[in-house]
C-alpha positions as CSV (number, residue, x, y, z in Angstrom):
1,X,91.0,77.3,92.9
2,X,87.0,77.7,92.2
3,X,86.4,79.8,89.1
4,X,82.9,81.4,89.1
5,X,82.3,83.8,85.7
6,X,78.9,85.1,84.8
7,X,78.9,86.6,81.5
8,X,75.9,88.9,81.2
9,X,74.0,90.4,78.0
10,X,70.5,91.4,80.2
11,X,69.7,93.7,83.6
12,X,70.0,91.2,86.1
13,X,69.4,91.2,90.4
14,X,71.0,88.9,92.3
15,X,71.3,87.6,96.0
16,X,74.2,85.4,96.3
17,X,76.1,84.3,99.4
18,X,79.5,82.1,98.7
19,X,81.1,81.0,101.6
20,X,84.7,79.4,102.1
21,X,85.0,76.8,105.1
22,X,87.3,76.7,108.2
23,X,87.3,74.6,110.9
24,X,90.1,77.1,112.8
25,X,89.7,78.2,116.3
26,X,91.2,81.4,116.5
27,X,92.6,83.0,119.8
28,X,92.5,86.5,121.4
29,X,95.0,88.0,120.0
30,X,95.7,89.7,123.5
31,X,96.8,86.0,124.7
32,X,100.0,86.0,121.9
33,X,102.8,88.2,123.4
34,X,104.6,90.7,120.8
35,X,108.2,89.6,119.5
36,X,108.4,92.6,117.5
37,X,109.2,95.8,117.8
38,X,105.8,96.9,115.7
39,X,103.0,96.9,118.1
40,X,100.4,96.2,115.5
41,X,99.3,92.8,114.7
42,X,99.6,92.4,110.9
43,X,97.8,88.9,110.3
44,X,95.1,86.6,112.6
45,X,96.8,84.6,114.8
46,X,95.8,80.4,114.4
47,X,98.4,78.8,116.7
48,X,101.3,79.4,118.7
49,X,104.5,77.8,120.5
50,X,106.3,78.6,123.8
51,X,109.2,80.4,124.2
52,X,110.7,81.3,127.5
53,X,107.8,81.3,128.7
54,X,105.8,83.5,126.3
55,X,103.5,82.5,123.4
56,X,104.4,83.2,119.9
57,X,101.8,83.4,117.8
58,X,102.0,82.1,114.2
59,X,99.3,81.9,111.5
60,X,98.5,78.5,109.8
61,X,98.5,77.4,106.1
62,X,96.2,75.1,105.8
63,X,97.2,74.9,101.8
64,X,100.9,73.5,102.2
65,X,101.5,70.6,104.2
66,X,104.7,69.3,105.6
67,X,104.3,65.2,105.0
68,X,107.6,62.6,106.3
69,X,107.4,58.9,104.2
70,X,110.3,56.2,103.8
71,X,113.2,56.4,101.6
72,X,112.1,53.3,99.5
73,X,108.4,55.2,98.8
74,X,109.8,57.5,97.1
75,X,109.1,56.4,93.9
76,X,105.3,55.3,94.3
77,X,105.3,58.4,96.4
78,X,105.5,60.7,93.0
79,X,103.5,58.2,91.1
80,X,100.3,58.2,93.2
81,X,101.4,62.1,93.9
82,X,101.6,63.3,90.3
83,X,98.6,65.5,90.5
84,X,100.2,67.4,93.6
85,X,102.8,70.2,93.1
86,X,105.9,69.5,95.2
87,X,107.3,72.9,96.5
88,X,110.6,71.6,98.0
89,X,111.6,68.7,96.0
90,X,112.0,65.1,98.7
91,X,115.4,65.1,100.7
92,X,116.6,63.2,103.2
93,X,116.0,64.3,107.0
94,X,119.1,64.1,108.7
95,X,118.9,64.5,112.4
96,X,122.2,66.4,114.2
97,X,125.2,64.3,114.3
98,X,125.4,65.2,118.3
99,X,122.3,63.6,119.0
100,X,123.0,59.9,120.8
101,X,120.4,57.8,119.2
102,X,117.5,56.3,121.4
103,X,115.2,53.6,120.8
104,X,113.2,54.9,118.0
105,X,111.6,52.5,115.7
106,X,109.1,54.3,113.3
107,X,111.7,57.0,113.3
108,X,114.9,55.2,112.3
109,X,117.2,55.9,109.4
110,X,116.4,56.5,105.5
111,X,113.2,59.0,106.2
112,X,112.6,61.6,103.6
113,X,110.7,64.9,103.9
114,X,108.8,67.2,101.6
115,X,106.8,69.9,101.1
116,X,103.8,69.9,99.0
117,X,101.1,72.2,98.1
118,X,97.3,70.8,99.2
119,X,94.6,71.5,101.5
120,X,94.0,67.7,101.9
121,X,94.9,65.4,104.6
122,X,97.5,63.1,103.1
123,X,97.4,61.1,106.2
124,X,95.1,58.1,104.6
125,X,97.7,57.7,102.4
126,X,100.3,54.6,103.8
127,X,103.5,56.2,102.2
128,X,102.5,59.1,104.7
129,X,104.3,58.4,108.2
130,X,103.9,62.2,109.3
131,X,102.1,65.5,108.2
132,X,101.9,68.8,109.3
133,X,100.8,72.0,108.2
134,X,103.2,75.5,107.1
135,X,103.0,78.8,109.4
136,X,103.3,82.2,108.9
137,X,104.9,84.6,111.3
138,X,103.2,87.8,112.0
139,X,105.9,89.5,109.2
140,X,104.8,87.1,106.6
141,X,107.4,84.4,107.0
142,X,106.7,81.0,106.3
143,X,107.9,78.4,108.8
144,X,107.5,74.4,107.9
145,X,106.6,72.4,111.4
146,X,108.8,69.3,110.8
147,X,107.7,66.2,113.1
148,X,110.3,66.9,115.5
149,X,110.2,68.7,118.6
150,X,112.6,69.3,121.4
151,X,112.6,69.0,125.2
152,X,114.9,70.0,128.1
153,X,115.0,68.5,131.3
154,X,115.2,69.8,134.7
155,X,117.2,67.8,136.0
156,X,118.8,64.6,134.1
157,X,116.6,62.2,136.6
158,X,113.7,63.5,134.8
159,X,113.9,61.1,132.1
160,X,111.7,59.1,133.5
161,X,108.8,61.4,133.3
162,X,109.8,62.2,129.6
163,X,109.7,58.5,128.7
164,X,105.8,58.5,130.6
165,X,104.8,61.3,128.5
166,X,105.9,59.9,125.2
167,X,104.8,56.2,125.6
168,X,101.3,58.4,126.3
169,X,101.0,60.7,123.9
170,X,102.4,58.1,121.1
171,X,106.0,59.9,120.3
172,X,109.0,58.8,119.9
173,X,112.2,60.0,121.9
174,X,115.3,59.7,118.9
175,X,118.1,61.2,121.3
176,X,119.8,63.5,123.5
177,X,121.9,66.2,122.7
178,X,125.8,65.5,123.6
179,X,126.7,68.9,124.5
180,X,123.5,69.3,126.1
181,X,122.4,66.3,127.6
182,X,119.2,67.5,129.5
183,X,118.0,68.5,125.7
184,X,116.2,65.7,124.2
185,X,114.5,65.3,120.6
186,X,110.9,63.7,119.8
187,X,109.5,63.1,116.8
188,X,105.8,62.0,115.8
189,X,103.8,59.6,113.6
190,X,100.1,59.7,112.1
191,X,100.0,57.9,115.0
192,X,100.7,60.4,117.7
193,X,97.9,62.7,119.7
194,X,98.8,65.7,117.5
195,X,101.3,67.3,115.3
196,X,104.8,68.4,116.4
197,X,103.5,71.7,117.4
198,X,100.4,70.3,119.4
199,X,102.9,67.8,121.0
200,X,105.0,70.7,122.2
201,X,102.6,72.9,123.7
202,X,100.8,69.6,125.5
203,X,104.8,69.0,127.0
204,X,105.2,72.4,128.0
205,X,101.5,73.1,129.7
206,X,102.3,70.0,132.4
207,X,105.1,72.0,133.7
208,X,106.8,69.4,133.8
209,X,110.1,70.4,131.7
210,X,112.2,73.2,131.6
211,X,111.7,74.2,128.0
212,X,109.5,72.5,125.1
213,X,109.6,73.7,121.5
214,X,108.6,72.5,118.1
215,X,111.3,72.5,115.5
216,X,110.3,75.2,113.5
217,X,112.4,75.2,109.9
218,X,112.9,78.8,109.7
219,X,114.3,80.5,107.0
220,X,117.8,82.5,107.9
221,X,117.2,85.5,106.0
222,X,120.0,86.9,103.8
223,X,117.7,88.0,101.1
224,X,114.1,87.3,99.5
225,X,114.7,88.7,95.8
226,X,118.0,88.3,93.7
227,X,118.4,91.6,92.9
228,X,122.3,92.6,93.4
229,X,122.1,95.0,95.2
230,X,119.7,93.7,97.8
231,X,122.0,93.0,100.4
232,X,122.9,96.8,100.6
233,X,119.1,97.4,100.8
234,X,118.7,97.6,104.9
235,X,115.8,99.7,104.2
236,X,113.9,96.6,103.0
237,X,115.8,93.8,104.7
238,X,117.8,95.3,108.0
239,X,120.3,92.6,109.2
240,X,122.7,94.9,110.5
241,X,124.0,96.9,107.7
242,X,125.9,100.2,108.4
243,X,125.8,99.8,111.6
244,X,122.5,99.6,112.1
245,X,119.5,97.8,114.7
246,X,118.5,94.7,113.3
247,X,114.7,95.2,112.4
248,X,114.8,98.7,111.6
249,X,113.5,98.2,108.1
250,X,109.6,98.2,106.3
251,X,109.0,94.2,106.3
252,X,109.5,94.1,102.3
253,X,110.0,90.5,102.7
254,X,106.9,89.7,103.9
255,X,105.2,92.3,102.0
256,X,106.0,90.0,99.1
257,X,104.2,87.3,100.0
258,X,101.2,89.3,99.4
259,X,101.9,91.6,97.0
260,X,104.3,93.3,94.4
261,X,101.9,95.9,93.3
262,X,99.6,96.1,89.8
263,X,99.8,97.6,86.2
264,X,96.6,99.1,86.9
265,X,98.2,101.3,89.9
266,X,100.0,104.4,88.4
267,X,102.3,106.0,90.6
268,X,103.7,109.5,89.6
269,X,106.8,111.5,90.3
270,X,107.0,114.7,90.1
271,X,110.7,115.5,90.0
272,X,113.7,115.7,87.5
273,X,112.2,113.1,85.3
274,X,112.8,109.3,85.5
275,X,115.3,107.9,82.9
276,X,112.9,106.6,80.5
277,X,114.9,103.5,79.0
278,X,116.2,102.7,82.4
279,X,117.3,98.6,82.6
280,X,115.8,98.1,85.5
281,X,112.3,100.7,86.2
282,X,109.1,100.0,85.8
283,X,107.9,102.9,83.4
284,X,104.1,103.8,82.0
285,X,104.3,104.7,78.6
286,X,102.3,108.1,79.5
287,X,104.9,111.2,81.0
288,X,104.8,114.7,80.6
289,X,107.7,117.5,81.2
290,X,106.2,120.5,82.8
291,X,108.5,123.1,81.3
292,X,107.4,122.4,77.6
293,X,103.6,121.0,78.2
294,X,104.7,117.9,76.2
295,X,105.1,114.1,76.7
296,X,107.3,112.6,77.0
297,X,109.1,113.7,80.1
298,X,112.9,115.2,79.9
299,X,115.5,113.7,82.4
300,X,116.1,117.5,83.8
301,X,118.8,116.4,86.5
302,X,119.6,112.8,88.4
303,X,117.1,113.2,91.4
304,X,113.8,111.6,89.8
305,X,115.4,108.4,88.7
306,X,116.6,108.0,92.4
307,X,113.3,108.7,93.8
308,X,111.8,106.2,91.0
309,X,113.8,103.3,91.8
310,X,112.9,103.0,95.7
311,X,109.5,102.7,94.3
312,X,109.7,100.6,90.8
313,X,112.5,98.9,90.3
314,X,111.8,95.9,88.6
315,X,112.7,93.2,91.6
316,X,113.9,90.0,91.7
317,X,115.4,90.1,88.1
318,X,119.4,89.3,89.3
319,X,119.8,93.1,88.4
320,X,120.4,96.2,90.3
321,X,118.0,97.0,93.5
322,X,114.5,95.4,94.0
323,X,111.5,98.1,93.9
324,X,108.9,98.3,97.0
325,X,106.0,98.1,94.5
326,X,107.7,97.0,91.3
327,X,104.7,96.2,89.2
328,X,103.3,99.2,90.0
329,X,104.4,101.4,86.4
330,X,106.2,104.6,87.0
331,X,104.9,107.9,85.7
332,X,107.7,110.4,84.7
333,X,106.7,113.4,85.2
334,X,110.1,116.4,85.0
335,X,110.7,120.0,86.1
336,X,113.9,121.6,86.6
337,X,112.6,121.9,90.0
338,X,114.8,125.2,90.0
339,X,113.7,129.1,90.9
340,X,112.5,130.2,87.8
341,X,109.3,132.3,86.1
342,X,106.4,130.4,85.9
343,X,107.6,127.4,88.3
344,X,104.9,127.0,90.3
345,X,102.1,127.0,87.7
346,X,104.3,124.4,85.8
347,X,104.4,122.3,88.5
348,X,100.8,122.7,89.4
349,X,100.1,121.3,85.8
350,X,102.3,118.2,86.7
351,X,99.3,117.7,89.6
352,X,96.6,118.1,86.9
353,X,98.1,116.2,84.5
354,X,99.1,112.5,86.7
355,X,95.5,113.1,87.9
356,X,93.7,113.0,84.0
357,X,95.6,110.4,83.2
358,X,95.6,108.2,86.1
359,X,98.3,108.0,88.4
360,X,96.4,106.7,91.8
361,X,100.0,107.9,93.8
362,X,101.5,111.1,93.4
363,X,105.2,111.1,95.0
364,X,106.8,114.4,95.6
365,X,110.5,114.5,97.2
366,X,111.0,118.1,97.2
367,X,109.2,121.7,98.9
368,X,109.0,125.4,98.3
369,X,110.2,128.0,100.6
370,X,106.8,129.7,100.6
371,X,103.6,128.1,99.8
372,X,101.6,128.8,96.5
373,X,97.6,129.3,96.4
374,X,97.7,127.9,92.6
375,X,99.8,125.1,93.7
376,X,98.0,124.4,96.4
377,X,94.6,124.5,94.3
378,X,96.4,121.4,92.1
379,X,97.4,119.0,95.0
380,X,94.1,119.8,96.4
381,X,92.7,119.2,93.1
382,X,94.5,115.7,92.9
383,X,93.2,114.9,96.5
384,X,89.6,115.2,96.2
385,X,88.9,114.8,92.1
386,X,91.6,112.1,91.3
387,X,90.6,108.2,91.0
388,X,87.0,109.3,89.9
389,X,86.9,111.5,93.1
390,X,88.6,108.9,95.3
391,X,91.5,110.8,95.4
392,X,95.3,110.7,94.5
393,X,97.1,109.4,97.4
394,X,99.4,112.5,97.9
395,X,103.1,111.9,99.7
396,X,105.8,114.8,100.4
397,X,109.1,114.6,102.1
398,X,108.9,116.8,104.7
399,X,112.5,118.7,104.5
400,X,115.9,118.1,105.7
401,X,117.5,121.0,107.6
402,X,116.0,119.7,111.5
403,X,113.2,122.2,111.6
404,X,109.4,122.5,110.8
405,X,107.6,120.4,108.3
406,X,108.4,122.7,105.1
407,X,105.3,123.3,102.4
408,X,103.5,121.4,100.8
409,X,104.2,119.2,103.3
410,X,102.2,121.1,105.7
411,X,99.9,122.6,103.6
412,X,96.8,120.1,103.3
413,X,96.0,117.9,106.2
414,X,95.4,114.9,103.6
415,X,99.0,114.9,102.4
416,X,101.3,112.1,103.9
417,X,103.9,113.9,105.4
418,X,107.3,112.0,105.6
419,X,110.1,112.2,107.7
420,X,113.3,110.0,107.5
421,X,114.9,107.7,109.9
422,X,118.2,106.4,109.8
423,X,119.2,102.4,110.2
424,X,119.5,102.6,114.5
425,X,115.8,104.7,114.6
426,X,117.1,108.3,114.7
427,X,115.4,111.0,113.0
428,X,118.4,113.2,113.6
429,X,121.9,114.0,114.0
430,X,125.6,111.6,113.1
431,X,125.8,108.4,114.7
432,X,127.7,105.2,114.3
433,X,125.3,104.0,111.9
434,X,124.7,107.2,109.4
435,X,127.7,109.0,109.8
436,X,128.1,112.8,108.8
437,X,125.7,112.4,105.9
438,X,122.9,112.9,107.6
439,X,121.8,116.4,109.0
440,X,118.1,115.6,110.8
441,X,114.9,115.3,108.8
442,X,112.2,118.1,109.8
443,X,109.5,117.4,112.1
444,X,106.5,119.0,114.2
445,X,102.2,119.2,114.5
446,X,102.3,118.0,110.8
447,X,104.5,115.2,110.4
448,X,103.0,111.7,109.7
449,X,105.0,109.5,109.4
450,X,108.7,108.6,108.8
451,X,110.5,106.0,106.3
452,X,114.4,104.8,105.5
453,X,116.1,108.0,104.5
454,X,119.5,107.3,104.6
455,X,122.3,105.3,102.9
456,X,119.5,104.3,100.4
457,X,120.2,101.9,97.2
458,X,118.5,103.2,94.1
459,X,118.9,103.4,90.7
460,X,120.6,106.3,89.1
461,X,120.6,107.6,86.0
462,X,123.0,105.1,83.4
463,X,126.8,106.1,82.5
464,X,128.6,108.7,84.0
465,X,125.5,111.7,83.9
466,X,124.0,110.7,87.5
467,X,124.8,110.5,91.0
468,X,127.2,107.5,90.9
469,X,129.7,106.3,87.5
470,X,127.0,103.4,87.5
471,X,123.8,102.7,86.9
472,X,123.3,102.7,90.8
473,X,123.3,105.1,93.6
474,X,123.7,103.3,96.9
475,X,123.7,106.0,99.1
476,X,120.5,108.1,98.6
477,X,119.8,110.3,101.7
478,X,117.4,112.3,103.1
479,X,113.6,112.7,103.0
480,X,114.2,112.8,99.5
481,X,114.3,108.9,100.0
482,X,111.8,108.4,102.7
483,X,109.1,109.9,100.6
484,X,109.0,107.0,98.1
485,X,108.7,104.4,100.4
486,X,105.3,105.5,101.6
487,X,104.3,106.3,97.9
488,X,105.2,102.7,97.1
489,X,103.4,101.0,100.1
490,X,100.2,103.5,99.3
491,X,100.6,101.6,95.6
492,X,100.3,98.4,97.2
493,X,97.5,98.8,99.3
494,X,95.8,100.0,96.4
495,X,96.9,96.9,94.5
496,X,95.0,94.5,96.9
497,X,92.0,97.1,97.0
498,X,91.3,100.1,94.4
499,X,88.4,101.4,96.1
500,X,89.6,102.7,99.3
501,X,89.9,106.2,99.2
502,X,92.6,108.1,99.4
503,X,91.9,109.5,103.2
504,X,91.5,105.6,103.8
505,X,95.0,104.7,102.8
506,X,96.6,107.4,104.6
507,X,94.9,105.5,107.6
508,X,96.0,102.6,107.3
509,X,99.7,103.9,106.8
510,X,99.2,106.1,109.6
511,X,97.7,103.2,111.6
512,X,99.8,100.3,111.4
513,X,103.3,102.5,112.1
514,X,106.4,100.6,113.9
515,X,106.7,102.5,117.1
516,X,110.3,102.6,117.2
517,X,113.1,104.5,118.3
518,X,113.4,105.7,121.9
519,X,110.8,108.3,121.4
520,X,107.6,108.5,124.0
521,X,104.3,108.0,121.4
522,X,100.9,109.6,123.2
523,X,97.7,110.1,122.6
524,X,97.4,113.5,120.4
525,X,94.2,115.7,119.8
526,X,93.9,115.4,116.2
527,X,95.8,112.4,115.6
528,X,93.0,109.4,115.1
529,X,95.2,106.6,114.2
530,X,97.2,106.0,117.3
531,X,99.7,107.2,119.4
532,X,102.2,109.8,117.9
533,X,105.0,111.6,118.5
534,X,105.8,115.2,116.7
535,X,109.3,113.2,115.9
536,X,108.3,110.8,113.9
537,X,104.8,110.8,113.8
538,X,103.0,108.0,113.9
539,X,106.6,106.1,113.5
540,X,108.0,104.1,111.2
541,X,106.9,103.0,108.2
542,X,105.2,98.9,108.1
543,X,104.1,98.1,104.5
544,X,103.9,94.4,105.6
545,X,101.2,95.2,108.3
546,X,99.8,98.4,106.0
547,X,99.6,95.6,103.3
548,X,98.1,92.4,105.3
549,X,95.4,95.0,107.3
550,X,93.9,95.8,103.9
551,X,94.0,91.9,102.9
552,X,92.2,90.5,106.1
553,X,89.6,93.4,106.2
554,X,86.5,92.9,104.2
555,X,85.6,94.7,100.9
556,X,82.3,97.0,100.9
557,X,81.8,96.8,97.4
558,X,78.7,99.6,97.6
559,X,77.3,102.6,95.9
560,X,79.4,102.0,92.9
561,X,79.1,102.7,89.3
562,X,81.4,100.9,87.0
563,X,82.0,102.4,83.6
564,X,85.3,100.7,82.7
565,X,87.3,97.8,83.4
566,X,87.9,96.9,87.1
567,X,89.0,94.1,89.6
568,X,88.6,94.1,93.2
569,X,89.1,91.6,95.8
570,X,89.4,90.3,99.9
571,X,89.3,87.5,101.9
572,X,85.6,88.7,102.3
573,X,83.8,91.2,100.1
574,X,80.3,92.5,100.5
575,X,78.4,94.0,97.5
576,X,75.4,95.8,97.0
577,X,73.7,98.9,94.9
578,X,76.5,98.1,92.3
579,X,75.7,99.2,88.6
580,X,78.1,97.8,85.7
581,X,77.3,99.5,82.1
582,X,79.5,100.8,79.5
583,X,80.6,97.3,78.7
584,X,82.7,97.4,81.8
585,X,84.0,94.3,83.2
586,X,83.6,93.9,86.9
587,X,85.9,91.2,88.5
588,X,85.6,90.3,92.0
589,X,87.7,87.9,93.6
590,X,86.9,86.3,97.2
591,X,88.8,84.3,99.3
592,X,86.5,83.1,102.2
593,X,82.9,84.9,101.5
594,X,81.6,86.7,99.1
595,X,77.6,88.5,99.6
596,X,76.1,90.3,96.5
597,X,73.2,91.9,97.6
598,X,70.0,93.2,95.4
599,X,70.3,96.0,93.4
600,X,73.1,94.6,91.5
601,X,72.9,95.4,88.0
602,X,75.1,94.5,84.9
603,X,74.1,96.1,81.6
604,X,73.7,95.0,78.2
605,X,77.8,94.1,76.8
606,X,79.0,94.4,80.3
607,X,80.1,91.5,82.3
608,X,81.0,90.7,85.9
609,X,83.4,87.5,87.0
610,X,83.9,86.4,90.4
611,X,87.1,84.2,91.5
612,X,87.8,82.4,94.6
């Protein structure tokens, strides 16, 4: 990584351009079919590989490298390596018992593989027989490109024109397949025309064979955090559970592999009140109870600590159920959330008080029968004054009985409105998959979007005083439980950038929606972001895609005043009219360009670093 850090005492301009290479040729993405259900195309597409005729497009890595080398380098291998950091320790490649051996040489026996993190080529090195580099798959998957690929036949007399094309192109044919006897396996050397991918795609384009793909190692995805409860978590990983359709989940897994949230994002809940000493939450050390006007917070019934758990739960700690943004601190903010005198004023100060003390998200899985001007005037207060007049991301669960959108929901056009949808894409009514616990979320002109919101693992609160005689409530319905999960993905956009406004984020939510479910998504007067249906809105919630949009975009870093501590960053940031005093610290990290543009000032005892 290149570390650039200017530590300024004097007013300073600056015009400064740092550019990162690539060498990539990168193709319409109109040419890569979908194999998703999301119609949105999360990351740039590098490469691809055929399947049944289609192209799958996949993103490269050009920073971990597959590399093939004898059994008997081993040892000089991780002397001459030591400097390199070895992500799958060496292991022998073992090629499928019911492949008949063919005449390969290079490619015999005693072969080791491993994977190893470096944007060289390793290929002048002799121990190196074979290099390629990893992929990601549009959900944020990483797939290693062995040096095999595999070929069928047309028809077995074809074996001629196989053994043609692999004397040509410099492969190797290892075997047939004894089950299958038209499917063959190749492998290549530093001395083939291309990697096992290239290799694959050159086979297939001569129309020669039936079928030509690369071999891929895919993961087989049981679970991407520890967490115990995980596998219960179809929300976050669907592979089926209660019933449901595979794929019917937010793409937390790949979400991961970009972010997990920040310390600096605060996200609030305005509810019960979280359990403060929870094992396994992520709690800020600010929290308020609106019934007294004091911090900290009182656990007033067991419905925060549910809500707080889909969004912070500390992940991947062999505890419990893994959080959507787990870094991201929890604010507790409780009310008895009961009628009452006084109860909407109270709650109005819960608005006022997240937004003075710096909660970016404000989560809210509850309404009112009847709206309230002063409680209206807060939310509205947190939406254009919070963030230092960025504005509180503000998310509501829209209600649970199958009608309208209930207030607040509906009462700002900048609140996220969420719906729920159950594991097999229904927004409404028992199935096989979610059962006679769930009644149909509400809908109409001013529903957004719509999340998980049933059978939900979350925490609960410890002992016997919550929801479940555990620590754990694994069956968390309603919109009560969709709401959360847009709160936490809002958090995470915000983790990769803090500047976006609030309006912003809802956009990208809105805008990089799963369009699932058999509902018909048009065009709608009003509704900027894509097709919609009144539903689900916009449909179901992506936080992968929400999350990679915001890292592939560039940064304007513009018509900013920094007065405290801040760090921003993209794959490309732009920066100019930028004024750092109040011994702020200004970091900006890049990862392909950064352009700072005059005026840029940094004041006496500030300072301004810049990563890549």
């Amino acid at each position: 990584m290149r570390y650039i850090k200017f530590i300024v005492s004097v007013l300073f301009f600056m015009s400064l351009t740092f550019v990162g290479c690539s060498d990539e040729q990168v193709l319409d993405n109109e040419t890569i079919e979908e194999t998703n259900i999301s119609s949105t195309r999360a990351v740039e597409i590098t490469d691809y590989y055929w399947y049944q005729g289609k192209k799958i497009g996949l993103n490269k890595n050009e920073r971990k490298k597959f590399i093939l080398f004898r059994q008997e380098d081993v040892m000089k291998l991780n002397a001459n390596f030591a400097n390199f950091k070895f992500t799958d320790s060496p292991s022998e490649v073992k090629i499928s018992p019911k492949v008949k051996n063919s005449k390969a040489t290079t490619l015999g026996s005693s072969l080791m593989w491993a994977s190893i993190e470096t944007s060289e080529s390793l290929m002048k090195y002799s121990e190196i027989l074979y290099e390629a580099p990893y992929f990601t798959t549009k959900d944020g998957y990483e797939l290693g490109l062995s040096h095999l690929f595999y070929v069928k036949l047309k028809a077995e007399e074809d074996i001629d024109i196989l053994t043609e094309m692999a004397t040509k192109f410099n492969v190797e044919i290892i075997g047939n397949n004894e089950y299958m006897p038209l499917w063959y396996t190749l492998g290549c050397t530093k001395m083939s025309n291309g990697n096992a991918l290239e290799m694959a795609n050159i086979f297939y384009e001569t129309n020669l064979f039936a079928e030509v793909h690369p071999d891929l190692m895919t993961p087989i995805i049981t679970s991407c955090v520890n967490d115990t409860h995980f596998n219960s978590q179809w929300n976050l990983l669907n592979t089926g559970q209660n019933n449901g359709t595979l794929g019917f989940d937010i793409r937390y897994c790949g979400t991961r592999s970009i972010t997990s949230g920040s310390n600096g994002i605060i996200v609030a809940v305005i509810d019960h009140g979280i359990q403060l000493n929870h094992p396994d939450l992520n709690i800020h050390p600010i929290s308020y109870d609106t019934e007294t006007g004091t911090s900290p917070s009182i656990v007033r019934g067991n419905h925060g600590t549910a809500c707080g758990g889909i969004i912070g739960a500390v992940s991947n700690n062999n505890l419990g159920v893994a959080g959507i943004a787990s870094n991201s601190p929890l604010m507790s903010i409780s009310n008895n959330l009961i009628s009452a005198p006084d109860y909407n004023q109270k709650v109005a100060d819960g608005f006022n008080f997240a937004r003075t003390n710096g909660a970016s998200v404000i989560s809210n899985s509850w309404f009112s029968p009847t709206p309230q001007a002063i409680l209206t005037d807060a939310i509205q207060n947190a939406i254009s004054n919070g963030r230092n007049g960025r504005g509180c991301v503000v998310v509501f669960a829209t209600g649970n009985d199958n009608s309208a959108v209930r207030y607040p929901a509906n009462a700002i056009p900048d609140i996220i409105a969420v719906g729920a949808m159950s594991p097999c894409g229904e927004r409404k009514s028992p199935t096989s998959c979610d059962g006679e616990s769930w009644w149909g979320s509400n809908f109409g002109t001013t529903l957004d979007i719509v999340a998980p919101g049933v059978f939900i693992p979350t925490t609960d609160r410890t002992g016997s005083a919550g929801y479940s005689s555990g620590d754990y409530f694994l069956t968390f319905n309603g919109t009560s439980s969709a709401c959360p999960h847009v709160a936490a993905t809002a958090a995470l956009i915000l983790s990769e950038n803090p500047l976006l406004t609030q309006r912003q984020v809802a956009d990208i939510i809105e805008s990089t929606a799963q369009k699932v479910g058999n509902y018909s998504y048009s065009s709608t007067s009003g509704r900027p972001n894509g097709t919609w249906n009144q539903e689900v809105g916009y449909g179901l919630l992506n936080t992968f895609a929400a999350v990679a949009k915001v890292k592939s975009e560039t940064l304007s870093f513009s018509n900013q005043s920094i007065y405290s501590n801040l760090f921003a960053g993209k794959w490309n940031v732009v920066a100019n009219n930028v004024s750092v005093s109040n011994n702020a610290h200004l970091t900006l990290n890049f990862g392909e360009q950064i352009t700072i543009n005059p005026p840029f000032t940094v004041n006496i005892g500030s300072q301004l670093s810049i990563y890549r």
